[in-house]
C-alpha positions in Angstrom: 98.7 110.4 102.1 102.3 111.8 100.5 103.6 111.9 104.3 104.5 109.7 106.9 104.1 110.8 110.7 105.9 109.1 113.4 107.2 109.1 117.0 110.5 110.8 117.5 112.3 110.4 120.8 110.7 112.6 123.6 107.3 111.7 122.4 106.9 114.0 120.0 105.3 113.2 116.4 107.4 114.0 113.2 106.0 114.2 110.0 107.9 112.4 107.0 107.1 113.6 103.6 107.3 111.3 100.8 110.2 111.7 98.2 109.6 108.6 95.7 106.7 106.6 95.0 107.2 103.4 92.9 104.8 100.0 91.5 101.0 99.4 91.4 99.1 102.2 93.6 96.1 101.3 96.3 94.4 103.7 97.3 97.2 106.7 97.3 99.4 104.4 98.6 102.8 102.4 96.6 103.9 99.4 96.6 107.3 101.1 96.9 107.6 104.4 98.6 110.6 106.5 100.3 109.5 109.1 102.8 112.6 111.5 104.4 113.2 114.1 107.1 116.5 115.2 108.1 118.6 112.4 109.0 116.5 109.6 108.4 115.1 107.7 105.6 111.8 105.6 105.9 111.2 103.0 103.0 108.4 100.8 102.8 108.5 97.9 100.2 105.2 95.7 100.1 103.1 93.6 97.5 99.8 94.5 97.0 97.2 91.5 96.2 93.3 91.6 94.7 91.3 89.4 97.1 87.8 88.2 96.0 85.5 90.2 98.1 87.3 93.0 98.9 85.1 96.1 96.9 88.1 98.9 97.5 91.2 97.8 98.6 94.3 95.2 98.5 96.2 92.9 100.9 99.5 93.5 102.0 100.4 89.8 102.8 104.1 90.8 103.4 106.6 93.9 103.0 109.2 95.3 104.6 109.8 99.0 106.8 113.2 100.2 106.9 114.5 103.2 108.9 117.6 104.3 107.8 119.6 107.4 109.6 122.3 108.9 108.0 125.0 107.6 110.1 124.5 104.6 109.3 121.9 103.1 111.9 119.3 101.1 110.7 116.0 99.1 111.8 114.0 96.5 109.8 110.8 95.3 110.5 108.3 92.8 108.6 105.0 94.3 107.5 101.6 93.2 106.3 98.1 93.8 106.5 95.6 96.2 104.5 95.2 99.1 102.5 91.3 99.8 102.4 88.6 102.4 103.0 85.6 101.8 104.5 82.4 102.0 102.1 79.7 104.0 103.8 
């Protein structure tokens, strides 16, 4: 995935392309990674961990999402979970 889609005010969905892509990789996905689109700025800053018995994938046991717009607004929000793909 190099792109981000998200809900915009009025409902509609806005697709984020990714600009920078930083540390270990899991799956097509960084443990650092910038997406943009006109005013705002969406960086996602996570740790990837091996767990015994996961075949493809990592944990994200805890990161950070920042939205950033150009005026200077800005929202932070704790993250965590999974990067995986399920094996047929």
């Amino acid at each position: 995935m190099d792109h981000f889609k998200g809900g915009a005010s009025g409902g509609q969905t806005t697709q984020f392309p990714r600009t920078q892509a930083e540390g270990a990789q899991a799956l097509g996905q960084f443990e650092r990674q910038t997406f943009e689109q006109g005013d705002y700025t969406l960086s996602v800053d996570v740790g990837f961990e091996q767990r015994t018995g996961m075949a493809r994938g990592v944990v994200v046991p805890q990161g950070s999402l920042r939205l950033t717009q150009s005026g200077g607004w800005e929202l932070i929000m704790p993250v965590g979970g999974l990067v995986a793909c399920e094996s047929p």
